[in-house]
N, C-alpha and C positions, 0 to 999 in steps of 0.2 A: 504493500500500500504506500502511498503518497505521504511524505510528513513536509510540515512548513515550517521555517524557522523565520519571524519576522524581530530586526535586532532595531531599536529606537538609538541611534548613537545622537550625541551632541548636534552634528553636520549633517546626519545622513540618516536614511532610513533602509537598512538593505534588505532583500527578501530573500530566501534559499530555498527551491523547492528541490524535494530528491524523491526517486521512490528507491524503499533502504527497507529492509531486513536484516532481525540477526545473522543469515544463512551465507548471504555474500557483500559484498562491500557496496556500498549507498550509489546509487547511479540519477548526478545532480542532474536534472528536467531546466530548471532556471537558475539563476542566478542575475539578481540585478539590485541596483539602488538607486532612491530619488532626496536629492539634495534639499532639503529643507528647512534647515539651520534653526532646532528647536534650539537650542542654547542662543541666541542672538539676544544680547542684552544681558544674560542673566548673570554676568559674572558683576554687574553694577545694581540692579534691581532684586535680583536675588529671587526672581517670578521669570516663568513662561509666559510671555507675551499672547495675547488672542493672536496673532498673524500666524506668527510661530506654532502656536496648541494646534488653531487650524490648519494649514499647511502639512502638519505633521500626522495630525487627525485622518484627514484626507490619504494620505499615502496608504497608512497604513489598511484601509480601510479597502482600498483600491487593489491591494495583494492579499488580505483575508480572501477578496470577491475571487480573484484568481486564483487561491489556493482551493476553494472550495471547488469552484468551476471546474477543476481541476484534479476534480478526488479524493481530496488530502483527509486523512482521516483521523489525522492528530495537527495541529496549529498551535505554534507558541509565539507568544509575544513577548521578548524582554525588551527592558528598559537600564540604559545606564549611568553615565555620569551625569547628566542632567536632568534626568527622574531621582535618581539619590538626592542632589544638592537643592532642587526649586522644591520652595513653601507650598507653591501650588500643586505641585507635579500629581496630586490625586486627582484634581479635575481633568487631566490630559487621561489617567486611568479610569474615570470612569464615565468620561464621553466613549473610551474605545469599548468599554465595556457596553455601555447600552448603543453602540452601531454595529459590534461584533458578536459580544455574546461569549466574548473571551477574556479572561484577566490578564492582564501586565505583570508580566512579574520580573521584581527591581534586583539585578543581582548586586549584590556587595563590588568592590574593589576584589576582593580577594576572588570569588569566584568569575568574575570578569577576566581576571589574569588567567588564570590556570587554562579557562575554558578558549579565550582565546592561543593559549599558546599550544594547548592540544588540535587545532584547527591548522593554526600553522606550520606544524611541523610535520604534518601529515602529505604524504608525497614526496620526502627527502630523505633519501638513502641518508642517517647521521650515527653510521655502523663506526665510522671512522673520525668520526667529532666527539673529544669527551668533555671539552666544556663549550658550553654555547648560549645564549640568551637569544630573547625575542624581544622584540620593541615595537610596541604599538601604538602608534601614533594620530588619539582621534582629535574628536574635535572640542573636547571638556575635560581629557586625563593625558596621561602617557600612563601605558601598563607596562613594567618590565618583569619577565620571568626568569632566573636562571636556574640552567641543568647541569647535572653530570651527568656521563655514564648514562642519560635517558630518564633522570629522574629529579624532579621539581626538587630545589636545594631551599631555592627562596626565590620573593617576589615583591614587588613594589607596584603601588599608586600614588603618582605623583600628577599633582593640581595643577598641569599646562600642556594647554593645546591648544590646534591649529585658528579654531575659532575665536580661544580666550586671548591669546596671544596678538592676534592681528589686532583685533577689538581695543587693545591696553597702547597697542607700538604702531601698528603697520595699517592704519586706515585711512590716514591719506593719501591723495591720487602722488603726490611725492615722496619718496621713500630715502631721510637723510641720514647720514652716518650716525648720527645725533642717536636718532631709533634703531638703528643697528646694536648700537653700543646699549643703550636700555636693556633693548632684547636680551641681550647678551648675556648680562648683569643679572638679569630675575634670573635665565636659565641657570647659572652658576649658582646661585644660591638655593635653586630648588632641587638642582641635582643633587649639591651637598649634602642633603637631606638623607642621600644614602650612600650607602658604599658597593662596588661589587665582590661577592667574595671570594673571588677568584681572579684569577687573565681569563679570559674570555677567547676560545678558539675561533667561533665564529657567532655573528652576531644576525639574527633573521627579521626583516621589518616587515611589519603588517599596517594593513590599511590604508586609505584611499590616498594619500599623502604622500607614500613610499611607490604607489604601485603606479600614482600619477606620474613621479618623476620617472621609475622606470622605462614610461609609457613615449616621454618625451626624451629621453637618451634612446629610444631607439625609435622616434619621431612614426609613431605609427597616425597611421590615418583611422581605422577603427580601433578600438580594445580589442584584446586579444590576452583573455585570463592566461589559457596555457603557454603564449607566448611571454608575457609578463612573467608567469612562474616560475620562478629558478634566476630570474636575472640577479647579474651581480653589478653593482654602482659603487664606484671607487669612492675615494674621499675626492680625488681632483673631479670627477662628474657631480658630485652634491656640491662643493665648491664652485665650478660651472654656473650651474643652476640656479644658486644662491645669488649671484652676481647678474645674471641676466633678469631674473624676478625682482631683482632689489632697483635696477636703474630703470624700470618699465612699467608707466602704469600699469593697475588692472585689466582696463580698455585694450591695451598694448601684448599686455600677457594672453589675453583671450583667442590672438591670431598664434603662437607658438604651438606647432604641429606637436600633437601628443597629448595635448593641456585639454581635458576637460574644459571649457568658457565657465563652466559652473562654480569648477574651483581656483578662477584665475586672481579671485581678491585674497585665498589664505593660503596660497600652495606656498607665500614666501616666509610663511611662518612655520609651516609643517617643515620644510626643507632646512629655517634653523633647528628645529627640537630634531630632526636625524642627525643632522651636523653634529650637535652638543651629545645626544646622548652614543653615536658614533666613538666623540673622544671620550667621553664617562667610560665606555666599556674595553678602552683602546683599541678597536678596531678599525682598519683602515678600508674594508670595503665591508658594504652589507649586501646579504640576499636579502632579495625580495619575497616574499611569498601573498599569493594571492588569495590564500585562505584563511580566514580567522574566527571570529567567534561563533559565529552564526554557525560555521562548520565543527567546528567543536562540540556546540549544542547536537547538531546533530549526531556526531560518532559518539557523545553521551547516552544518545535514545535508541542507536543501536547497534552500540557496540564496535561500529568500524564501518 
């Protein structure tokens, strides 16, 4: 049977249909997401805006219709950093509730982490990786997970991302060293916050942010999940990037072959938080991977 995983992140709303059994490995039907930046404002007001509730409302609402259409015969809705921190965030659960007929359910930081880096790491031979992290970069947290040996050691949720970030530095149509140096400064001190416990073999990024840049280092005209997966981006290409996003407006950014237009006001802030958390785990290139939590949710419901 059909199961649906719909993930409410900060920035985005993504949907994963598969149809999965215990018996053989999940075989994804869909996979897609719609930009709808429930976090917009809330790191100042500390509320989900009506624009936002609705907008985000809407989305979901719209992939419930298609899940069903569709067969699915289990539907999950979670909710993350921006359902945990907004005051309101029950009104957003219980409008979805009375147009779906389904509850939101709010994961923690902690199962956020874990869930997306079991997502992630799914489809990468790491027989031969014995230390390694994931870095997930949305649009209300950064999640880092680290492993040994194939096995969760420890895990962090740290308060910056692509949205909150642009929102505080990066929202004028000019982009000055001045806000570079800002930026810079909060990341340093938010990193601080943790340590890694280890060297780090290799470092794996998730999310639209990572898979954006990806997208536009190998300047593709449509997405291309399986080609995205597995790519690797040096420090000197997020470097690149960082420098081309920072001297161009949004407007400007929105013609760069590979660039989503949707995500051309926050790709220069997601691109600093890979940068910084890049040097945190001293790695000098990251994989990409183009799965994360929504896929984790699912090898949680059945088994792989």
């Amino acid at each position: 049977m059909a199961k649906a995983i719909i993930d409410i992140g900060t920035n985005s709303v993504k949907y994963l249909l598969a149809e999965a059994d215990r018996r053989k490995e999940a075989a994804v039907l869909k996979d897609a997401a719609k930009i709808t930046r429930l976090g917009e404002g809330l790191s100042k007001s500390g509320l989900i805006s009506r624009p936002a509730l609705q907008r985000t409302t809407d989305a979901v609402n719209q992939f419930v219709a298609d899940a069903k259409k569709n067969g699915a015969d289990v539907i999950r809705i979670v909710g993350t950093m921006a359902l945990r921190t907004a005051s309101n965030a029950e009104e957003l659960s219980d409008k979805l509730r009375e147009l779906t007929g389904i509850e939101t359910e709010v994961l923690s930081g902690e199962d956020e982490a874990i869930l997306s880096f079991s997502g992630a790491v799914s489809g990468f031979d790491l027989s031969n990786v014995n230390r390694y992290c994931t870095i997930d970069t949305g649009g209300g947290s950064t999640e880092l997970v680290f492993a040994e040996n194939g096995e969760i050691v420890c895990n962090a949720s740290l308060k910056t991302g692509a949205l909150l970030l642009t929102e505080k530095f990066f929202s004028n149509e000019t982009i000055l060293q001045e806000d570079m140096d800002k930026a810079d400064d909060e990341l340093n001190q938010i990193f601080s916050s943790v340590k890694p416990p280890f060297k780090i073999d290799m470092a794996i990024g998730i999310g639209g942010n990572v898979t954006s840049m990806a997208s536009v280092y190998k300047r593709m005209d449509k997405y291309d999940p399986a080609e995205v997966h597995g790519t690797v981006l040096s420090e000197e290409e997020v470097e690149r990037q960082i420098r081309e996003y920072s001297v161009k407006s949004p407007q400007q950014r929105r013609k760069i072959p590979g660039l989503d237009p949707e995500r051309a006001d926050i790709i220069l802030a997601g691109a600093c938080i890979i940068r910084y958390a890049m040097r945190f785990t001293g790695c000098r290139e990251i994989v990409v991977s183009d799965r994360g939590l929504r896929h984790g949710i699912l090898y949680s419901m059945t088994g792989g």
